[in-house]
C-alpha positions as CSV (number, residue, x, y, z in Angstrom):
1,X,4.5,10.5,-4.9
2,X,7.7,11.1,-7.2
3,X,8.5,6.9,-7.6
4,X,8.1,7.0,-11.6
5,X,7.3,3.3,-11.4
6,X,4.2,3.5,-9.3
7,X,1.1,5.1,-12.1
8,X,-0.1,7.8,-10.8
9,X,-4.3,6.0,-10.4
10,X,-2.4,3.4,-7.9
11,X,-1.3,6.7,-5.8
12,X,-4.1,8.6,-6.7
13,X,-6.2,5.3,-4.9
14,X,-4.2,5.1,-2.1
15,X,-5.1,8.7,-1.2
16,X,-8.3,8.4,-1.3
17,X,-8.6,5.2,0.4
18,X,-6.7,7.3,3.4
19,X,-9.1,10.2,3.1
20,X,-12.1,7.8,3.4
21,X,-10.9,4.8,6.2
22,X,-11.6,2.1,3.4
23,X,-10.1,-1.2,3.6
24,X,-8.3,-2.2,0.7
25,X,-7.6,-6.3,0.3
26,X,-3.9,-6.0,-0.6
27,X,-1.8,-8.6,-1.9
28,X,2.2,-7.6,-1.7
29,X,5.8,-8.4,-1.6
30,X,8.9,-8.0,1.3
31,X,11.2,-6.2,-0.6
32,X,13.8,-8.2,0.4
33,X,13.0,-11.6,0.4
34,X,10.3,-11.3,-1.7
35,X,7.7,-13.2,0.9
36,X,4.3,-12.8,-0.1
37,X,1.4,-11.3,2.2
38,X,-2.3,-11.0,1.6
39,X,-4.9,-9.3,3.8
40,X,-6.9,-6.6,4.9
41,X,-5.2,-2.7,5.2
42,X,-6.5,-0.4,6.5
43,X,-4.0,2.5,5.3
44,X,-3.2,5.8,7.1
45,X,-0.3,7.4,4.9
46,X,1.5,7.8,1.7
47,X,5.3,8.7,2.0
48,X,8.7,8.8,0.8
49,X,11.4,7.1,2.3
50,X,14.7,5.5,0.9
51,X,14.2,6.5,-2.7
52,X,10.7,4.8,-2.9
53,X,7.3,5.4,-2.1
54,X,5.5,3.6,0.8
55,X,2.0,2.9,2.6
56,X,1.8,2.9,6.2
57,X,-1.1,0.8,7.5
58,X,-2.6,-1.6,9.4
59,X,-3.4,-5.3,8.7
60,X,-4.9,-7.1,11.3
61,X,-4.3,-4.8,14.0
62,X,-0.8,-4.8,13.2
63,X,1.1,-2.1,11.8
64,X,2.9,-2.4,8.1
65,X,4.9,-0.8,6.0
66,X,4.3,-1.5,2.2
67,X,6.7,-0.7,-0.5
68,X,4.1,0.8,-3.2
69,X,6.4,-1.1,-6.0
70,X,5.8,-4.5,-4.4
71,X,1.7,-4.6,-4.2
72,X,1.4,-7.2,-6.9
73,X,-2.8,-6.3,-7.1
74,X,-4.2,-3.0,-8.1
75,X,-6.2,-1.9,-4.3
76,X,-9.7,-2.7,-4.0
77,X,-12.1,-2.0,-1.6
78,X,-13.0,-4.3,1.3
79,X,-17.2,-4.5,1.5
């Protein structure tokens, strides 16, 4: 991930969390209107878009797209 703002253990996380199906309780932000979201992700990819870094996922069998600079918790596994 290039986004200077995100430390690299949060990406580092991420990708690991992808390489092993976890679940990660997430709580983040729309970057636009700033509405909050909580729940259950099950992320599938790290990328680039826009000039920021992103997680592609799936939270509650519905797909999202989180802006890495808006989760407001550091991920944690699901158990």
């Amino acid at each position: 991930m290039t986004d200077s703002a995100i430390p690299r253990h949060v990406s580092e996380r991420l990708e690991i969390a992808i390489l092993t199906g976890e679940t990660l309780q997430l709580n983040w932000a729309e970057p636009d209107s700033n509405q909050a979201w909580w729940g259950k992700v099950v992320p599938h990819a790290l990328r680039e878009a826009d000039g920021h870094s992103w997680l592609d996922g799936e939270c509650e069998g519905r797909p999202v797209q989180i802006r890495l600079d808006c989760i407001r918790n550091l991920p944690t596994p699901v158990k």
